[in-house]
N, C-alpha and C positions, 0 to 999 in steps of 0.2 A: 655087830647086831644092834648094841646100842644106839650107835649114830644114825642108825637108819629107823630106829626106833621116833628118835627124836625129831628127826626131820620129817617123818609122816605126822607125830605130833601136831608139830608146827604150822604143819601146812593147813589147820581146819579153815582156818579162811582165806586157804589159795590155795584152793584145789578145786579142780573139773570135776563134773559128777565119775566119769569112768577112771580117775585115780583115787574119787572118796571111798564110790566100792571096793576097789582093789583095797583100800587099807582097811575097810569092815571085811572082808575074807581074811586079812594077812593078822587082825588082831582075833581072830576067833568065830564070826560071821553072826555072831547075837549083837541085836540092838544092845544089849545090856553091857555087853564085852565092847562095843565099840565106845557107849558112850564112856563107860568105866576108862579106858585106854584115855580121850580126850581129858578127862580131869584127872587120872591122875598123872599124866605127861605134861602137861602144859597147865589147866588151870589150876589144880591144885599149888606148885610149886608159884605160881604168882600171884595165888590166894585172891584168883576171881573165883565170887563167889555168887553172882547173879547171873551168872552165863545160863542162854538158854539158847539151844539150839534145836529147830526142827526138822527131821527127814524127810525127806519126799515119798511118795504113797508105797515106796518099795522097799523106806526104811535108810535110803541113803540119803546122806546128809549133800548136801547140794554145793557147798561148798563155799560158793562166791557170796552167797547170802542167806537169810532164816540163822543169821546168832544175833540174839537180841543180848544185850547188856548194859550196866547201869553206867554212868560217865565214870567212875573211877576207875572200872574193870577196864574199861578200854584204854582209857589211860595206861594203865598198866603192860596190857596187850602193846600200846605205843611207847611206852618206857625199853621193854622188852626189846623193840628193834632201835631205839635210837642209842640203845646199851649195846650195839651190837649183838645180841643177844644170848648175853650174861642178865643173872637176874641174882644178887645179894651174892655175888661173887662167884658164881655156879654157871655153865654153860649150859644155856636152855636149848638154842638154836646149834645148829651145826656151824659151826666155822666155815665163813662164806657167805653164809644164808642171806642177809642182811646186805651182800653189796651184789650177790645175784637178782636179785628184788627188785634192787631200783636201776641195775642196769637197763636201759630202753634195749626190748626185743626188736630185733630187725624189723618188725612190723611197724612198727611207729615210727615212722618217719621223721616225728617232730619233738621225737625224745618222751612221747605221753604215755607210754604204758612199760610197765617192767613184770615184775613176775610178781602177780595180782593185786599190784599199785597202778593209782595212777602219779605221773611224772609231772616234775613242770620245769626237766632236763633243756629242752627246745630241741631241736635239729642241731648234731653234731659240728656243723659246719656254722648254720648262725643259731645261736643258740637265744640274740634277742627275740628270736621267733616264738613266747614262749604261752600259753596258754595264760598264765599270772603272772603278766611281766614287772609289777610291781613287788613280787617276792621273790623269796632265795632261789636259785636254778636249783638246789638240792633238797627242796621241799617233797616230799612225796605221800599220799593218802589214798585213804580206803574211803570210797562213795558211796552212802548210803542211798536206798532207794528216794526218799524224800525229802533230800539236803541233808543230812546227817553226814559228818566228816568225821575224821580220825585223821588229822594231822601232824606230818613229821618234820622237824626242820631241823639239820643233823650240826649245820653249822652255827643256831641258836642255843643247840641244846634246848629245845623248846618240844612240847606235845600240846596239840589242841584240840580239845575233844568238842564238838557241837551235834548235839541232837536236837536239835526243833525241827521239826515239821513243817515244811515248806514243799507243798502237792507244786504251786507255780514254779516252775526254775527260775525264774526271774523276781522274786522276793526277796532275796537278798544274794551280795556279791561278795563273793569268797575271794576277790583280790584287794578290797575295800576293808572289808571286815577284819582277814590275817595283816592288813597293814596295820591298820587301826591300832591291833593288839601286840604288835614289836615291836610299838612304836612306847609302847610301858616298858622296853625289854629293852636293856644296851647293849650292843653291840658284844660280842667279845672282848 
C-alpha cells in the first residue's frame, strides 16, 4: 500500500484530470485530505515549502498544470528525479518512476514526450532528429505555460530552473540559452 501511496504522491504534476480524481477519492475525497496527502507525501519530505496548487471548479487538481512554486522548490522537485528519486537517502518515488518518465511513449515518434516530460530523446532510429540538437539526447523538462522550464540533464548531473515570462515563444531559445549555461559546467 505504501508504494502505491507514493507513486500517486508523485504523480501531482503527471497526472490527467480523471487519475487526479481518482487519487482525491482513494486519499479520502475532501479538498482538505487531498491537499494534506500531496504535502505530507511528497512536499513535505522535500521541504517545498511555496507549493501552491489550484483545483479546478470541482476541486480536482488538474494535474499537468496550476502548481505554482518558487525556483528552489522546483529545483528540488528536479533534484528529486535526477536522484532517481531518492531524496536525503530515503525513497521518495517508486523504483522505476524516473526511467518510466523519460522513456518516449509510443506516441512520439521523435522521442518528445515520456510520462509527463517533455524529451529531447529524438527518434529511436535517428536520434540527431532532435528538438535541441545542441543538448544532451537525455535532457528532459516540465513546460511551463509561458516559457518557464524545469530542466533535467541526467548525464550533467545538472537542474535548471527558469521562470521568466515569456507570453512570445520566440523571446528566447532554450537550445541557445541551456548551451550557454554547460558550457560554465564540465563535462563529467
Amino acid at each position: 500500500m505504501q508504494g502505491l501511496r507514493l507513486s500517486l504522491a508523485t504523480a501531482l504534476c503527471a497526472v490527467a484530470e480523471p487519475l487526479s480524481r481518482a487519487i482525491r477519492h482513494y486519499v479520502g475525497g475532501s479538498l482538505e485530505d487531498y491537499h494534506r496527502f500531496y504535502r505530507e507525501e511528497l512536499f513535505k519530505p522535500l521541504n517545498m515549502t511555496s507549493v501552491l496548487f489550484e483545483p479546478d471548479a470541482t476541486g480536482v487538481l488538474v494535474g499537468s498544470s496550476f502548481m505554482f512554486a518558487g525556483a528552489w522548490d522546483w529545483a528540488r522537485f528536479s533534484l528529486l528525479y535526477l536522484q532517481d528519486g531518492i531524496w536525503n537517502g530515503s525513497r521518495i518515488l517508486p523504483e522505476g518512476w524516473v526511467d518510466y518518465s523519460v522513456t518516449p511513449t509510443p506516441k512520439a515518434p521523435l522521442g518528445e514526450y515520456g510520462a509527463h516530460f517533455w524529451l529531447n530523446a529524438g527518434n529511436p532510429r535517428h536520434s540527431e532528429n532532435r528538438e535541441y540538437p545542441d543538448l544532451p539526447d537525455d535532457l528532459f523538462y516540465a513546460n511551463g505555460h509561458d516559457g518557464q522550464r524545469v530542466i533535467i540533464i541526467t548525464s550533467r548531473n545538472l537542474v535548471f530552473v527558469r521562470l521568466g515570462l515569456s507570453r512570445d515563444r520566440d523571446a528566447w531559445d532554450m537550445d541557445e540559452l541551456v548551451s550557454d549555461v554547460l558550457k560554465a559546467f564540465p563535462d563529467k
